[in-house]
mmCIF file of the N, C-alpha and C atoms, coordinates in Angstrom:
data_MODEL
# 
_entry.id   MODEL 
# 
loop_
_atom_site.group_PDB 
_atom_site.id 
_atom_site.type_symbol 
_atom_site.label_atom_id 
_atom_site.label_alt_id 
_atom_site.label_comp_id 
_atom_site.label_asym_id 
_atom_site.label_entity_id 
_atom_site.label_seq_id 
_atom_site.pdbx_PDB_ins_code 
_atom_site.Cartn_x 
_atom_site.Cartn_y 
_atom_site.Cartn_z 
_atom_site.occupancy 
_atom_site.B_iso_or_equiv 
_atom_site.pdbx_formal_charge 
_atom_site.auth_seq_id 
_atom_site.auth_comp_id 
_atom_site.auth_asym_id 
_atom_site.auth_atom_id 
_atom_site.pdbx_PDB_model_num 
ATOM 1   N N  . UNK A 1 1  ? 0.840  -1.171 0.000  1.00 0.00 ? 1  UNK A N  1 
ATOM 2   C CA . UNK A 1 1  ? 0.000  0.000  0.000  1.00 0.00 ? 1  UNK A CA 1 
ATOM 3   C C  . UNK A 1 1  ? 0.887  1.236  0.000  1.00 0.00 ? 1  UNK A C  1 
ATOM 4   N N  . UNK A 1 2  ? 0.758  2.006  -1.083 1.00 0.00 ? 2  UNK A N  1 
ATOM 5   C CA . UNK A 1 2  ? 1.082  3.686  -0.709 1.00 0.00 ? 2  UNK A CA 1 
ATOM 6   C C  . UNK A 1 2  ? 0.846  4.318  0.246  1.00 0.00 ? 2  UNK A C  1 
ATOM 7   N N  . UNK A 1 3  ? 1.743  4.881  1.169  1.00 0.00 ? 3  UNK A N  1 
ATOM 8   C CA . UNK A 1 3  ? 1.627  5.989  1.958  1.00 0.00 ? 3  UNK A CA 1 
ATOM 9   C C  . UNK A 1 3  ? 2.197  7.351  1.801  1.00 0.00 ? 3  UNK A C  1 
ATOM 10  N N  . UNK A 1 4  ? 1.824  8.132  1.882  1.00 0.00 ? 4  UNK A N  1 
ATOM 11  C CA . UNK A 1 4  ? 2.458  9.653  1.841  1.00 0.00 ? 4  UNK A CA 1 
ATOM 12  C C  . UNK A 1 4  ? 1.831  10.031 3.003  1.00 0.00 ? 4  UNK A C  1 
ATOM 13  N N  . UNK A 1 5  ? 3.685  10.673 3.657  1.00 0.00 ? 5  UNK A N  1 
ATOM 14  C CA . UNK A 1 5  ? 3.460  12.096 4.806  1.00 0.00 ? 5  UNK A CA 1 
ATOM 15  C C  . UNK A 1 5  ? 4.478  12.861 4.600  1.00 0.00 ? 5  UNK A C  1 
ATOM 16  N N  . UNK A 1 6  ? 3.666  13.723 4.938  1.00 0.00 ? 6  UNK A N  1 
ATOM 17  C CA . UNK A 1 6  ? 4.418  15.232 4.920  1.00 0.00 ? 6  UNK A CA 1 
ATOM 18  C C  . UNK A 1 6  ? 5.138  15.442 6.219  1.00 0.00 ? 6  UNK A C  1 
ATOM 19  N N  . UNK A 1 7  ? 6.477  15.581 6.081  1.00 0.00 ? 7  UNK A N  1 
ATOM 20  C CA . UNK A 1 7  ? 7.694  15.760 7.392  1.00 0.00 ? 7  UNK A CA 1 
ATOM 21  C C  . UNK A 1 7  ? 8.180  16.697 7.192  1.00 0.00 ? 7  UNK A C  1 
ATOM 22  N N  . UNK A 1 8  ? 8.446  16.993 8.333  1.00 0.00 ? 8  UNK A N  1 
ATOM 23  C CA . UNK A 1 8  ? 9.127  18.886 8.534  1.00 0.00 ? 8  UNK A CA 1 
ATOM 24  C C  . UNK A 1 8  ? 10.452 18.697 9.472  1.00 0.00 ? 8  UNK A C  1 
ATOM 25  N N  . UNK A 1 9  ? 11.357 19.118 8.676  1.00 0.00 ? 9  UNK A N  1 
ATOM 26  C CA . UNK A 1 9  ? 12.544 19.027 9.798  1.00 0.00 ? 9  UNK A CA 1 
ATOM 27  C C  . UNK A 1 9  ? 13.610 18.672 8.629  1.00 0.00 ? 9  UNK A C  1 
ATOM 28  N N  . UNK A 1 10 ? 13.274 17.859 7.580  1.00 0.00 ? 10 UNK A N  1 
ATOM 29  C CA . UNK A 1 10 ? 14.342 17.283 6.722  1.00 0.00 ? 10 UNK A CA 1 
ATOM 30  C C  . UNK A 1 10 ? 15.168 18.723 6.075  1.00 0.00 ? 10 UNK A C  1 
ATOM 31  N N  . UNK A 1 11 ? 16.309 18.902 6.331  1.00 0.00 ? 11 UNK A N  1 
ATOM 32  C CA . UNK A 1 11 ? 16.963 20.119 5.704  1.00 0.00 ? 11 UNK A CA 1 
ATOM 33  C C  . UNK A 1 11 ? 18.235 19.471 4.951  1.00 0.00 ? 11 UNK A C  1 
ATOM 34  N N  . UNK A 1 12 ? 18.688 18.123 5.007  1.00 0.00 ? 12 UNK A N  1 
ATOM 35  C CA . UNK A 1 12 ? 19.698 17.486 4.279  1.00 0.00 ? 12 UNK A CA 1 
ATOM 36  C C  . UNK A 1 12 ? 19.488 15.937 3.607  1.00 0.00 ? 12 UNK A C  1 
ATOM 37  N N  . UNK A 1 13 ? 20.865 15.551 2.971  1.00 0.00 ? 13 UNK A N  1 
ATOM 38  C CA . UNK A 1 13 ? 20.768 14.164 2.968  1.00 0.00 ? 13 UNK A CA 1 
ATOM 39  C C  . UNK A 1 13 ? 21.035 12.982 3.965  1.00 0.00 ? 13 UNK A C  1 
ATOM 40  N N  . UNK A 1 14 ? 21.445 13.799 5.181  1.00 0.00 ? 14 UNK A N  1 
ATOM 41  C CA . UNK A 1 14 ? 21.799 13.275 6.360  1.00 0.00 ? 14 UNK A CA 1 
ATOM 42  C C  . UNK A 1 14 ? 20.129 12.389 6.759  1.00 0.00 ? 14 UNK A C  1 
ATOM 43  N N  . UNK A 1 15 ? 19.300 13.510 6.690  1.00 0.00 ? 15 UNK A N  1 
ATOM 44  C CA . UNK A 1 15 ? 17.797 13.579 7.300  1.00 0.00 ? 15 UNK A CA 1 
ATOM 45  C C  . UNK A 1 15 ? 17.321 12.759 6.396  1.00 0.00 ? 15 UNK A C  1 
ATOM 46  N N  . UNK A 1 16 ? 17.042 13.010 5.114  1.00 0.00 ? 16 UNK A N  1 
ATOM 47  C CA . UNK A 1 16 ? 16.557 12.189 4.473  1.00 0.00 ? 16 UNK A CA 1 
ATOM 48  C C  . UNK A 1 16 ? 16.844 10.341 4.605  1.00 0.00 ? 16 UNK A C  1 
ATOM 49  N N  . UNK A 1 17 ? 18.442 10.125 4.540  1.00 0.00 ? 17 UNK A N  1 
ATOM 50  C CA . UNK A 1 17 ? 18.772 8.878  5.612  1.00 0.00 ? 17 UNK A CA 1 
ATOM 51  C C  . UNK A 1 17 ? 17.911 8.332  6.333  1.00 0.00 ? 17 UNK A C  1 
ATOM 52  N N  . UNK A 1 18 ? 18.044 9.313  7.484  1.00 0.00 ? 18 UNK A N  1 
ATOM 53  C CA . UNK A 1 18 ? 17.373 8.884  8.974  1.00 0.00 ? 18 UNK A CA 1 
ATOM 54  C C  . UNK A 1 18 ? 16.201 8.537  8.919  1.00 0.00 ? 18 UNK A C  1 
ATOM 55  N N  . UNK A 1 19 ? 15.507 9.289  8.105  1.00 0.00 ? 19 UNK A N  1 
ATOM 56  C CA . UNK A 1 19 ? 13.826 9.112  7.753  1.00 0.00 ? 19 UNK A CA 1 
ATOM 57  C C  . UNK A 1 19 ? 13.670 7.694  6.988  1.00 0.00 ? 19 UNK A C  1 
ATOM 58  N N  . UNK A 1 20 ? 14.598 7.335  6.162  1.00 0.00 ? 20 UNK A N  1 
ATOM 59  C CA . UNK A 1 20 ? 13.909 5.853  4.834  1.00 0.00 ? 20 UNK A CA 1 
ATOM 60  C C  . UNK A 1 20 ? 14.758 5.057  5.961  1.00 0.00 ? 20 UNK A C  1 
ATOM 61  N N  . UNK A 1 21 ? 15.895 5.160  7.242  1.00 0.00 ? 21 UNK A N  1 
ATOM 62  C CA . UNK A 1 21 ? 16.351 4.128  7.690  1.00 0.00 ? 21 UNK A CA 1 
ATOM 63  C C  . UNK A 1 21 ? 15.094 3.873  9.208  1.00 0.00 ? 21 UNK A C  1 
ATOM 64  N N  . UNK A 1 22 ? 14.333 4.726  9.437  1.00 0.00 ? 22 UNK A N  1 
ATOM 65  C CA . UNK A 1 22 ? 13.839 4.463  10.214 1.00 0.00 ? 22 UNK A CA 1 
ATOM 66  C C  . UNK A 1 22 ? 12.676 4.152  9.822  1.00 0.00 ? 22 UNK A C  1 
ATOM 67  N N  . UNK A 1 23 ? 12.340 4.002  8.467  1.00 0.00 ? 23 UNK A N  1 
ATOM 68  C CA . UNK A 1 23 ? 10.800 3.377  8.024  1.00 0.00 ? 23 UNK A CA 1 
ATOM 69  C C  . UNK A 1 23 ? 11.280 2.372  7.828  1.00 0.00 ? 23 UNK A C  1 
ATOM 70  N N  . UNK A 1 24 ? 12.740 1.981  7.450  1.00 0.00 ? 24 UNK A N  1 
ATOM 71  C CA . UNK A 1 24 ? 13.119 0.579  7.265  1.00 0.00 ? 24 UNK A CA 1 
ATOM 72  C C  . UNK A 1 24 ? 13.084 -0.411 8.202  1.00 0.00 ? 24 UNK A C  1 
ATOM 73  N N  . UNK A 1 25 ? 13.341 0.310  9.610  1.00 0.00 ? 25 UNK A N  1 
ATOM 74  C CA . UNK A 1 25 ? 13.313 -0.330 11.008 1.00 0.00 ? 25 UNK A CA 1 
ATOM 75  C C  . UNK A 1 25 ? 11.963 -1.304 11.129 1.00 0.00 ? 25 UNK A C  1 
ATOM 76  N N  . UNK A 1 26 ? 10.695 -0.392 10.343 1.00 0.00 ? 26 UNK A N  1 
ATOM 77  C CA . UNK A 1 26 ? 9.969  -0.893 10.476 1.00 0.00 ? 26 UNK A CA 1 
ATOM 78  C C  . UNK A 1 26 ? 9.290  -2.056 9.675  1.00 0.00 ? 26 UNK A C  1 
ATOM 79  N N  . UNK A 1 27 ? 9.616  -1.943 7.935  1.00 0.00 ? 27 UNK A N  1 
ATOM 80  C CA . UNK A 1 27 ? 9.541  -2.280 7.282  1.00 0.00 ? 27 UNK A CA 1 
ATOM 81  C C  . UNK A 1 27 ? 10.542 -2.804 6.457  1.00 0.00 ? 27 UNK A C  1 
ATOM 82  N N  . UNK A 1 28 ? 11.937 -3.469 6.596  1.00 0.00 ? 28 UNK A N  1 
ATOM 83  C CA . UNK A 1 28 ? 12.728 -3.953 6.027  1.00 0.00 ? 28 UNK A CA 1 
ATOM 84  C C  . UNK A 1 28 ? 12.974 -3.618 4.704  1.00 0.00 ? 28 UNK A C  1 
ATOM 85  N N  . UNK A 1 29 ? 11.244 -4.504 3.724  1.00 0.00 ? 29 UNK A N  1 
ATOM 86  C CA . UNK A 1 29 ? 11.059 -4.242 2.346  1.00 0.00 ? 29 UNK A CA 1 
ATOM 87  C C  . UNK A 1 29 ? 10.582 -3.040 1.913  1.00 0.00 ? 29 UNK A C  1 
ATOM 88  N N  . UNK A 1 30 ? 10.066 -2.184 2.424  1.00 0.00 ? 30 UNK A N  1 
ATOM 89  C CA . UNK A 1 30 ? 9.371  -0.821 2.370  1.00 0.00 ? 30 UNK A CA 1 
ATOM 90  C C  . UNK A 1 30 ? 10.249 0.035  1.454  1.00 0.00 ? 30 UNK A C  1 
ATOM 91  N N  . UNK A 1 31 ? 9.681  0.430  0.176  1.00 0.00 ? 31 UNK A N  1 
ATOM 92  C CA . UNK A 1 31 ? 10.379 1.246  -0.540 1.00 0.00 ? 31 UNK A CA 1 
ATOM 93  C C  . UNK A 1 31 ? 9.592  2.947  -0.155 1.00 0.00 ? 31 UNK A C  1 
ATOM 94  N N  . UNK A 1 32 ? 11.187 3.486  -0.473 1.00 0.00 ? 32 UNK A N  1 
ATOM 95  C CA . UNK A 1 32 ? 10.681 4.697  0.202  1.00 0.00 ? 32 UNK A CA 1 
ATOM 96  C C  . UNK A 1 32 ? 11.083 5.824  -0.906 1.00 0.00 ? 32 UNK A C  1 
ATOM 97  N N  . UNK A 1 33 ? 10.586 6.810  -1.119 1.00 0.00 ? 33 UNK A N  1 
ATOM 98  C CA . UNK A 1 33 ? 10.627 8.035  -1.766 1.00 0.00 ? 33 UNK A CA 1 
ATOM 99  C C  . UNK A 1 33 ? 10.782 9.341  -1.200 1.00 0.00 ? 33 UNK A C  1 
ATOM 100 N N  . UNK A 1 34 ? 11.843 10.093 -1.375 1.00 0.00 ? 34 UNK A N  1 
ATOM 101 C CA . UNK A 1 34 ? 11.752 11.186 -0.420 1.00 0.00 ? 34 UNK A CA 1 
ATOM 102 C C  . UNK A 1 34 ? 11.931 12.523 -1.408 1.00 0.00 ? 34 UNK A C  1 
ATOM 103 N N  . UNK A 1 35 ? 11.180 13.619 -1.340 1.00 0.00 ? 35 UNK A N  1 
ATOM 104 C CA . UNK A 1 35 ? 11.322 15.042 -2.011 1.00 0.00 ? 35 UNK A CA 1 
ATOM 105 C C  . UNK A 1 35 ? 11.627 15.778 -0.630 1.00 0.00 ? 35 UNK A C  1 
ATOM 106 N N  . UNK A 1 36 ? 13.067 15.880 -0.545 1.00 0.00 ? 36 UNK A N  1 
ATOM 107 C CA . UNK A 1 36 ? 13.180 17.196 1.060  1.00 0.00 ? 36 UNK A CA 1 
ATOM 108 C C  . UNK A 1 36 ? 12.608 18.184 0.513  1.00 0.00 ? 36 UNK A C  1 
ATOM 109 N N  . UNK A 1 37 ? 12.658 18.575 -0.407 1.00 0.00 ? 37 UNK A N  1 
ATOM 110 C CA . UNK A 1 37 ? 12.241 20.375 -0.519 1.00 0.00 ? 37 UNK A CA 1 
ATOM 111 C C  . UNK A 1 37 ? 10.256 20.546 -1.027 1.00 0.00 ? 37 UNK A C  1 
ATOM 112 N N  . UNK A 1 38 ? 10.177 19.269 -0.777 1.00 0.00 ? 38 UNK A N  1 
ATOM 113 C CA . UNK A 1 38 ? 8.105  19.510 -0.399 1.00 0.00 ? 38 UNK A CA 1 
ATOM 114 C C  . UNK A 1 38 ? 8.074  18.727 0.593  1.00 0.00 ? 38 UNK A C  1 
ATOM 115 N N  . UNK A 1 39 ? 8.968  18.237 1.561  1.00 0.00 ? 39 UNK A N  1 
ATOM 116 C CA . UNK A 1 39 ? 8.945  18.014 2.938  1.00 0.00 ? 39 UNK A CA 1 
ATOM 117 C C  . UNK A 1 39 ? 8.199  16.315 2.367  1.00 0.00 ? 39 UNK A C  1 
ATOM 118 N N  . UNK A 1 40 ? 8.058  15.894 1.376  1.00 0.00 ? 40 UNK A N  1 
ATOM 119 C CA . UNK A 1 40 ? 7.047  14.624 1.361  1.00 0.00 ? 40 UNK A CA 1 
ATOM 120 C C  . UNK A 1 40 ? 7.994  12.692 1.019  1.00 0.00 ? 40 UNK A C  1 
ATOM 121 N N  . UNK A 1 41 ? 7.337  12.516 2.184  1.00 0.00 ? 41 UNK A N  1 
ATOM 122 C CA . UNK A 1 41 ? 7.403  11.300 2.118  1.00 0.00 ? 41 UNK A CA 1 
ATOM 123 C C  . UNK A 1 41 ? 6.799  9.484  1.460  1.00 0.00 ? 41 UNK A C  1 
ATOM 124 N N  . UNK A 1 42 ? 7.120  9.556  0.838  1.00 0.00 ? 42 UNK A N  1 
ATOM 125 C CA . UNK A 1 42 ? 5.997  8.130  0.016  1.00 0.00 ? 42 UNK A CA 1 
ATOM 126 C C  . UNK A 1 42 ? 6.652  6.865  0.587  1.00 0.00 ? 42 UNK A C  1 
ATOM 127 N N  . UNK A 1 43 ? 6.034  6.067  0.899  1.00 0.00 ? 43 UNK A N  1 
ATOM 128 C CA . UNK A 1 43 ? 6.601  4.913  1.289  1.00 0.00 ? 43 UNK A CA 1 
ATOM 129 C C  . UNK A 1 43 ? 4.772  3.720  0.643  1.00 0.00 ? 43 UNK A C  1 
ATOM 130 N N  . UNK A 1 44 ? 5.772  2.417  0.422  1.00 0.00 ? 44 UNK A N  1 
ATOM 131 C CA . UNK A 1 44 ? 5.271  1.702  0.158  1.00 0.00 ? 44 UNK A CA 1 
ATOM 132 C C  . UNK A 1 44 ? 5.456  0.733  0.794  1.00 0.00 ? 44 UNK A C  1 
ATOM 133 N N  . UNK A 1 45 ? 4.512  0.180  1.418  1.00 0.00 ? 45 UNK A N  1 
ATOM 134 C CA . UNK A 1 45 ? 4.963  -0.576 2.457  1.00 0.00 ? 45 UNK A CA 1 
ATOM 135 C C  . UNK A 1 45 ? 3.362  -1.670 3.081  1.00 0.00 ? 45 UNK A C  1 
ATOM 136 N N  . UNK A 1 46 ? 3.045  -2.824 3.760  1.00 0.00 ? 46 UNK A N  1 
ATOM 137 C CA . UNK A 1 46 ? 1.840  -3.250 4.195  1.00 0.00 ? 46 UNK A CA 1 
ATOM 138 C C  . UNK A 1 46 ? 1.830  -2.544 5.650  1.00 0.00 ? 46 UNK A C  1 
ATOM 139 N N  . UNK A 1 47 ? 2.510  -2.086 5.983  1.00 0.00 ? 47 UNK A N  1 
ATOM 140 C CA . UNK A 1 47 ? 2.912  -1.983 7.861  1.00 0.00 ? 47 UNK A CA 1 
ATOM 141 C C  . UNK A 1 47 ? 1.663  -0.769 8.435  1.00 0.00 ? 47 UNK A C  1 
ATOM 142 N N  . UNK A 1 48 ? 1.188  -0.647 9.246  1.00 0.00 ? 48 UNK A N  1 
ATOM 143 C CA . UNK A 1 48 ? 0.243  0.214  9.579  1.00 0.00 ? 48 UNK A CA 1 
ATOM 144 C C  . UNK A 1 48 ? 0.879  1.982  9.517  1.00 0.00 ? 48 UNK A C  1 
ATOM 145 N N  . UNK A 1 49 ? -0.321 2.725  8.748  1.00 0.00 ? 49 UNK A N  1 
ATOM 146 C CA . UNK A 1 49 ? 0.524  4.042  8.582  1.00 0.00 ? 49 UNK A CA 1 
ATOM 147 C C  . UNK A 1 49 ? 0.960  4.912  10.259 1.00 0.00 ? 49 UNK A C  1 
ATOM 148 N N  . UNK A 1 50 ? 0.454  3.928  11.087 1.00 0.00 ? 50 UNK A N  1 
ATOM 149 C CA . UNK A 1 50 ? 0.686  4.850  12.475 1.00 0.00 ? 50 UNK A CA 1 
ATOM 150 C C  . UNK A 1 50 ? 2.284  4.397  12.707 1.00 0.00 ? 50 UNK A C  1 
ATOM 151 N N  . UNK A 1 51 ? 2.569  2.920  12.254 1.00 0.00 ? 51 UNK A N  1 
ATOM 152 C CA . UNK A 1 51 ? 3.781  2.138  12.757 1.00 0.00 ? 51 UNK A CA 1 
ATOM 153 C C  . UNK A 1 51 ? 5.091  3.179  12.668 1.00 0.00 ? 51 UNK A C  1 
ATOM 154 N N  . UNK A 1 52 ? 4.822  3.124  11.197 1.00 0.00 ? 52 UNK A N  1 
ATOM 155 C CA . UNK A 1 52 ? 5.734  3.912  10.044 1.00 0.00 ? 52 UNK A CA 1 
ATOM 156 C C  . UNK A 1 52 ? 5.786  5.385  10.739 1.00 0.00 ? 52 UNK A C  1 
ATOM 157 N N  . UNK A 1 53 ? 4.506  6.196  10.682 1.00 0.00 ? 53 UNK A N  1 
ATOM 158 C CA . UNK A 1 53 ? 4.688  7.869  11.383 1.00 0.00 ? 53 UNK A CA 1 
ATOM 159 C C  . UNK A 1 53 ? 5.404  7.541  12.348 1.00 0.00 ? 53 UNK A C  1 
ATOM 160 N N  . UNK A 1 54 ? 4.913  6.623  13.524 1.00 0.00 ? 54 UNK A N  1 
ATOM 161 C CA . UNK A 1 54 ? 5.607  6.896  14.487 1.00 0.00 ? 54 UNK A CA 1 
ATOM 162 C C  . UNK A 1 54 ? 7.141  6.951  14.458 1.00 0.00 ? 54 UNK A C  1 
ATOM 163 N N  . UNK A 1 55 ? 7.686  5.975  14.032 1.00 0.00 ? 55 UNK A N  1 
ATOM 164 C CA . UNK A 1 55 ? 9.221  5.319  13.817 1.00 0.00 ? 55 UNK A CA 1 
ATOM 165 C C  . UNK A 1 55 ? 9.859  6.828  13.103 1.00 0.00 ? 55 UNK A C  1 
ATOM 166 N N  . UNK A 1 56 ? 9.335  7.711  12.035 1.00 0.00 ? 56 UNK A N  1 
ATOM 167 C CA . UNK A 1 56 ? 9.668  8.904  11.747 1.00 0.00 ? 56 UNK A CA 1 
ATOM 168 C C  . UNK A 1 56 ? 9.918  9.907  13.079 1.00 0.00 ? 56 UNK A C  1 
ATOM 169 N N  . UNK A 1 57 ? 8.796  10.185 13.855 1.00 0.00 ? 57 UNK A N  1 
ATOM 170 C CA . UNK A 1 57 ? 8.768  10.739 14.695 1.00 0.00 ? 57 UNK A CA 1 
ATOM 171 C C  . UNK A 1 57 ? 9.869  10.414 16.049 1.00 0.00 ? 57 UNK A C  1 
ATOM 172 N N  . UNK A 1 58 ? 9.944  9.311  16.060 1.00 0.00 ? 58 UNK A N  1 
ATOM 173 C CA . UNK A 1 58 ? 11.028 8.793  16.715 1.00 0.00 ? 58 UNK A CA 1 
ATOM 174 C C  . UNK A 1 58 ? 12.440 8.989  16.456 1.00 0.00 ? 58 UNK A C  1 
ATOM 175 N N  . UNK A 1 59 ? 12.753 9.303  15.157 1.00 0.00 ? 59 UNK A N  1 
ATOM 176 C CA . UNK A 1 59 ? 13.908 9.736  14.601 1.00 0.00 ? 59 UNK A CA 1 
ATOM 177 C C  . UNK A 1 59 ? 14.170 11.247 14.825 1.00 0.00 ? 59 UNK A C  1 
ATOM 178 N N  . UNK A 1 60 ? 12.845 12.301 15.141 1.00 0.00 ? 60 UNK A N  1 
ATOM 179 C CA . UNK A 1 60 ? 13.197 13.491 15.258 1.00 0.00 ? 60 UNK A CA 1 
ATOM 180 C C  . UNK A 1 60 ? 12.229 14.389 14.369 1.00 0.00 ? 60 UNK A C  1 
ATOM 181 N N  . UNK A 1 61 ? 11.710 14.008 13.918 1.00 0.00 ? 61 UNK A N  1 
ATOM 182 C CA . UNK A 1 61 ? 10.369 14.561 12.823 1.00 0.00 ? 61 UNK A CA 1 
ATOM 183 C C  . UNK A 1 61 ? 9.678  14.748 12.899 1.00 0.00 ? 61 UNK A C  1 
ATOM 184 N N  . UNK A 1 62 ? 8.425  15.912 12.364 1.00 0.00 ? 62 UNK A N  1 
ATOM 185 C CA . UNK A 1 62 ? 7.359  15.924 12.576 1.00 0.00 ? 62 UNK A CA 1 
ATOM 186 C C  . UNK A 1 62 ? 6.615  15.663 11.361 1.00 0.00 ? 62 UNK A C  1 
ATOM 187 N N  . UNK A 1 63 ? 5.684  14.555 12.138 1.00 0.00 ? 63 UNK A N  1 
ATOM 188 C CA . UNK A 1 63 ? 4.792  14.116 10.975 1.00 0.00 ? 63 UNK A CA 1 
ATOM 189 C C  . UNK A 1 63 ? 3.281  15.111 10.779 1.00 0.00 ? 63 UNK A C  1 
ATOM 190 N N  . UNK A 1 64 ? 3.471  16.041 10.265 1.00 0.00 ? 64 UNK A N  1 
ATOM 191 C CA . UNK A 1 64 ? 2.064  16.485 9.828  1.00 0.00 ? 64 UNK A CA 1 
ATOM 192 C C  . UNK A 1 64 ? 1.110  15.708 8.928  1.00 0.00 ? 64 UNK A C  1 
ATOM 193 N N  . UNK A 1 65 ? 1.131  14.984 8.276  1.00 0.00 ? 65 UNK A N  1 
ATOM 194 C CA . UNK A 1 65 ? -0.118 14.469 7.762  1.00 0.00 ? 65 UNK A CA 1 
ATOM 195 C C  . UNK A 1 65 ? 0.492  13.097 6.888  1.00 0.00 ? 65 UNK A C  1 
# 
């Protein structure tokens, strides 16, 4: 299933990292897509979209939507 969220905080490729390694935490296979400069996140993944926000948020992020 597609997910998109919008994260605020990503200002590098450092961040961007942290963000697809910590959806990975959750999702191993989870392919991930990242645009830093529209803050948006796509991930594809079966894992519940709260699993995934959270594990972002856990890294330092804010998940707006």
């Amino acid at each position: 299933m597609n997910q998109t969220f919008i994260v605020s905080g990503m200002t590098c490729g450092h961040c961007e990292k942290a963000v697809a390694r910590a959806v990975k935490q959750v999702d191993p296979k989870a392919e991930v897509k990242i645009d830093r400069s529209l803050g948006k996140v796509e991930v594809e993944s079966a894992q519940p979209r709260e699993a995934l926000a959270s594990a972002i948020v856990e890294e330092g992020y804010a998940v707006e939507a």
